[in-house]
N, C-alpha and C positions, 0 to 999 in steps of 0.2 A: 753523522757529523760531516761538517762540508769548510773547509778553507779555501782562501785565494777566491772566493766566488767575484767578490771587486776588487781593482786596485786599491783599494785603502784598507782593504784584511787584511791584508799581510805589509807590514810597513818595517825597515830596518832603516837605522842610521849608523853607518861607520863613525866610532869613535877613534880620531885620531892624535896622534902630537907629530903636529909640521911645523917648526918655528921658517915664518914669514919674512923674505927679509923685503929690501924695496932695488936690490937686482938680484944678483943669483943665476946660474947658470939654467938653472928648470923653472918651468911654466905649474905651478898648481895648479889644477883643472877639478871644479866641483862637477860630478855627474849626478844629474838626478833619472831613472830610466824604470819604464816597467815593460815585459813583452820584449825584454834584448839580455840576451846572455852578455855580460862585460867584455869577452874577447871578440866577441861580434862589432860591438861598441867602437873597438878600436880599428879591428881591418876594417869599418866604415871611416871613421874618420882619416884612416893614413889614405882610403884610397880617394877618400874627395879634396884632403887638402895634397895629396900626390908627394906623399912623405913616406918613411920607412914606419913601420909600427914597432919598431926597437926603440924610435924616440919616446914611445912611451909607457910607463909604467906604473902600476897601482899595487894596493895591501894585500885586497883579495879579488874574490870572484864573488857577484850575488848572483841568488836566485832568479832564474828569468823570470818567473812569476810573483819576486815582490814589487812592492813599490820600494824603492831601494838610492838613499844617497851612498854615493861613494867618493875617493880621491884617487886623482891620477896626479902623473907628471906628465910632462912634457921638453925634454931637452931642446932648449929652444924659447923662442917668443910666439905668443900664443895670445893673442891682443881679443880676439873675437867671439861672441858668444855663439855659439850653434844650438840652431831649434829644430830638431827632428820627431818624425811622429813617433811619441813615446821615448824622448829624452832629447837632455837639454846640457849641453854642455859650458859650464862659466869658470874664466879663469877666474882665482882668487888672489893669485899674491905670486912671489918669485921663494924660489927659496934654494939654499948650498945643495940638499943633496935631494936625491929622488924620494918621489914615495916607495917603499917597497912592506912587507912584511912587519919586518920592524919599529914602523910608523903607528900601526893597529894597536890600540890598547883593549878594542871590543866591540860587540857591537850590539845596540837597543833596539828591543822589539816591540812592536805594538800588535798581536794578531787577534783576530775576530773569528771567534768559532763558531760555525752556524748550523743550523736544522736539527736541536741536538733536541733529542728527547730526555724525559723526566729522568731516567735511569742512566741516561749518560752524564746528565750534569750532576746527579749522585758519584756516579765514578769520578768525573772531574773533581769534587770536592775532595774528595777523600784521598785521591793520587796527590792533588798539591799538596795537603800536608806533607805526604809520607816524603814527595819531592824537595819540599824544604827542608825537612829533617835529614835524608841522606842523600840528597843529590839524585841524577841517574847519570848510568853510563855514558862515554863520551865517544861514541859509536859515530863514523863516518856514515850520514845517512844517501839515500839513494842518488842524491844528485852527484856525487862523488864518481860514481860508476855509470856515468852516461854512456861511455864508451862500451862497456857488456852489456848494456840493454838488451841489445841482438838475442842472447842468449848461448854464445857461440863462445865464451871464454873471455880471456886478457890477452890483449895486444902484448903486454909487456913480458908476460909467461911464454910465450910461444918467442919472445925474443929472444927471453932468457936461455929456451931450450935450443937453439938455432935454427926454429921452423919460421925461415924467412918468407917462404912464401904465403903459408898459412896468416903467418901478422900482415902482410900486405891485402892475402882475401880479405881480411875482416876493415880494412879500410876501404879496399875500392869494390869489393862484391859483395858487401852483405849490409844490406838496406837499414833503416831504423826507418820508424812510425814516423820518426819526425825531420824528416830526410824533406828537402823539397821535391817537386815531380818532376825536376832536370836532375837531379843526384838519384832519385830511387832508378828513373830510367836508365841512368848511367851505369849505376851499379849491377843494376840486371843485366844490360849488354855485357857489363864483366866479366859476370858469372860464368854466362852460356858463351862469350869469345875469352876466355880467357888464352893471354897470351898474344893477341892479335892485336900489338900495341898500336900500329899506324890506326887502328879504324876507331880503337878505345879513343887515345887521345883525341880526333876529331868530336867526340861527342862527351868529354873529359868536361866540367863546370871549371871555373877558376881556380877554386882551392885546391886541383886534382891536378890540372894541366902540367907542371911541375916534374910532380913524380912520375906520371903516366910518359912523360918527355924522357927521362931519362930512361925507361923501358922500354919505347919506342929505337934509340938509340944502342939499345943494346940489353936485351930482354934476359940475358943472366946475370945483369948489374942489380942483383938484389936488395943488398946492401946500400947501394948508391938512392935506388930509389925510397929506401927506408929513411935516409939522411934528408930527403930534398922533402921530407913531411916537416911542418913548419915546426922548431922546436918547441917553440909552450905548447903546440898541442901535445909534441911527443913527450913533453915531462908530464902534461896531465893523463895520457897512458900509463907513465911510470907509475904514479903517484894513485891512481887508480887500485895497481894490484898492490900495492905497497899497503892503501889503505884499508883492503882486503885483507891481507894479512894479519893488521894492527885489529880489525874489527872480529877474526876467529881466535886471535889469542886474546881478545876479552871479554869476549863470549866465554873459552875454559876459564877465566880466571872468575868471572863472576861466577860461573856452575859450584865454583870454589868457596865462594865469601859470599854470595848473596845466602838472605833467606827467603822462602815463600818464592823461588822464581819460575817466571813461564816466556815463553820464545814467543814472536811472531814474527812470520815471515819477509823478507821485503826481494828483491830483484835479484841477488848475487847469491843468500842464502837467508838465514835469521839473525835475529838480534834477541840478547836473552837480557832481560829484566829483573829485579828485582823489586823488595817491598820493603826490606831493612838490609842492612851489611851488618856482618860482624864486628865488635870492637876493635879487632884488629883488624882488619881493613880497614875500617873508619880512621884510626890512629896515623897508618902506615901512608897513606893515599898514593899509593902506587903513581909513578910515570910508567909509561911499557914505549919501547924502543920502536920509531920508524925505521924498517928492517934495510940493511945495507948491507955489505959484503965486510964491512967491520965491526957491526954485531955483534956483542957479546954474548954470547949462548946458556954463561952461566946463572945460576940461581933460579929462584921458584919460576919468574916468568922468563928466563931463557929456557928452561924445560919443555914450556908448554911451546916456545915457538919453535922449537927442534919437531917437536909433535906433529906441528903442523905442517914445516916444511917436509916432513913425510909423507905426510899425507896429501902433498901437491904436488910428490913426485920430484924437487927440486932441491940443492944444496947453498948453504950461504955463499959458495962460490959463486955460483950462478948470477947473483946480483950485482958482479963486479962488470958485465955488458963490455970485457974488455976487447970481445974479437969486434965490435960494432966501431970501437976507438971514433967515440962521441965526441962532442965537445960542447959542453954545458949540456950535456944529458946525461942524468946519473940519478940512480938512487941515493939521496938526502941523507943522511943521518940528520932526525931529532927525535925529541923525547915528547912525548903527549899524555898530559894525564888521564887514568883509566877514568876517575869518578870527578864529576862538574856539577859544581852549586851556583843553580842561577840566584842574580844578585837583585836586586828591587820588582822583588818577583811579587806580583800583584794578581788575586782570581776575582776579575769582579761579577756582580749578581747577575744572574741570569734574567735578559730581558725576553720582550718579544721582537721576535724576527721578521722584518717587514717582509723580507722575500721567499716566507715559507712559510704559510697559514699552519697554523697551531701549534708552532716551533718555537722555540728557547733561541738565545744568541748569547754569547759571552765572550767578555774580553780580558785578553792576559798580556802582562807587558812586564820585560825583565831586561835581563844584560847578561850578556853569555862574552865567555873568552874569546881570543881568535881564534877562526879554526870550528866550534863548537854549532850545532844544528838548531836551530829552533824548530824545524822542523820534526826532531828525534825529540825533543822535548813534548810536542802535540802527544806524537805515538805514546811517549812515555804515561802523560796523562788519559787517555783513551783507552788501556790495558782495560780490558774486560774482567778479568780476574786473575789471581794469583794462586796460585797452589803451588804445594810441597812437595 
């Protein structure tokens, strides 16, 4: 089975509420984009119209590999359309307050499943039922954890523990696949100079130049240069092992309440599935806590997350980041449901595949909460078997 092969397989629409007015202090800005991460998106545009990127702000983040509308704001007047390769940006309206979060009531899918043989699109039938009838987990899936890619741990855990310099290696010396070949080489001279700030910084990319500055300037300012990392990328650090956490305590929770389930694996560890819930879960439908330093620890699922934070070596203390004295960087308190029911959830028949001689294709199109993966939905429906 194969996704994402063309921009029109994988399609999402932000569902939003922005009431419009005709001034307002914020610019609406519809994005349409495929082939651009949304943060990407915007250090482009602040550095061509030569603005701060704090002017602007949107619900979420999509996929770089969908085709993908979303909303921004724009604090400010923002009169002009911009056409870039692979996205397009058009104001819509003015409006009181920013987009953020709160704006998102969800978002619609349309994806294209392809090269699927006879016995997968067997499985496909038989998973949407079970998927309609009890939902599946609501598992932060891979894209989440860009940042461990590497293989080398959480930025945010080694903050937590106060291995300052180890969270700095894994920014400036430890490469990803999808690194450009000025950042992979960059990162390599890291490696092997590490500490030799005047010559790093010479050969430092832009989004580096910053923090490598402030080491250059004085190479046991640790913490100094952990600050001059640009804050939403350092919240999406946070927010990374935060979602790490949420995704092993429900993994124990489903071992608990699922029936028939089996794991498979994905980048940071597994995800465990199920085929039915129990009554009582079905009933109860658990929220489980985005873990912060004021975390309740009590009852069935603060047990399991005391467990784990044993098992990471770390205490709820730890996530209070208070020797770093952040400012708007913190571990979040909210609550996330364990179990999600997509909503005009459709499996239609399997045709023929233009782009894969003797192959099946099929299309599924629903509406998931914010926050929630269509991509862990595919997984969920792909489950080869189940067993007890």
């Amino acid at each position: 089975m194969k996704i994402k092969v063309k921009p029109d397989d994988f399609v999402v629409k932000e569902l939003v509420d922005i009431p419009l007015t005709t001034d307002g202090p914020y610019t609406v800005l519809k994005l349409t984009k495929w082939a651009w991460n949304t943060l990407d998106v915007i250090d482009f545009l602040s550095r061509k119209l030569r603005v701060s990127p704090r002017l602007f702000s949107r619900a979420g983040l999509k996929d770089r590999y969908a085709h993908a509308t979303q909303f921004l704001s724009f604090k400010g007047e923002f009169t002009q359309t911009i056409r870039e390769k692979n996205f397009t940006v058009t104001p819509v309206g003015r409006s009181v307050q920013p987009v953020s979060f709160r704006s998102m009531k969800g978002n619609a899918f349309s994806v294209t499943l392809r090269q699927l043989s006879s016995p997968e699109i067997n499985r496909i039938q038989k998973n949407y039922q079970s998927v309609r009838d009890y939902g599946f987990p609501n598992y932060f899936d891979e894209q989440r954890f860009g940042s461990a890619k590497h293989g080398h741990g959480f930025f945010a855990k080694r903050l937590m523990l106060g291995h300052y310099t180890g969270a700095l290696q894994l920014v400036l010396a430890t490469p990803f696949k999808e690194d450009s070949q000025q950042e992979k080489r960059f990162k390599q001279f890291c490696q092997e100079h590490w500490g030799q700030w005047p010559e790093c910084l010479r050969r430092a990319p832009p989004p580096y130049k910053r923090i490598v500055r402030v080491l250059a300037s004085n190479g046991r300012n640790l913490k100094g240069a952990i600050k001059a990392i640009n804050r939403e990328v350092l919240n999406l650090y946070i927010l990374a092992y935060q979602s790490f956490i949420f995704n092993q305590t429900l993994k124990k929770y489903i071992a608990q309440c699922g029936i028939d389930t089996v794991t498979i694996p994905y980048i940071v560890g597994s995800f465990r599935f199920y085929q039915k819930l129990t009554t009582t879960a079905m009933r109860c439908q658990y929220a489980i806590p985005m873990i912060s330093e004021k975390t309740s620890l009590r009852g069935e699922v603060g047990s399991i997350i005391q467990s784990i934070l044993d098992e990471e070596g770390i205490t709820i203390r730890d996530f209070s980041l208070r020797a770093m004295r952040f400012r708007g960087v913190r571990f979040k308190r909210f609550e996330r449901n364990a179990i999600v029911f997509p909503q005009r959830f459709t499996c239609g028949a399997p045709i023929t595949d233009e782009l894969y001689p003797n192959k099946r294709k099929m299309q599924i199109t629903f509406t998931l909460p914010p926050g929630s993966y269509a991509t862990l939905l595919v997984k969920r429906l792909m489950v080869k078997r189940i067993v007890h």
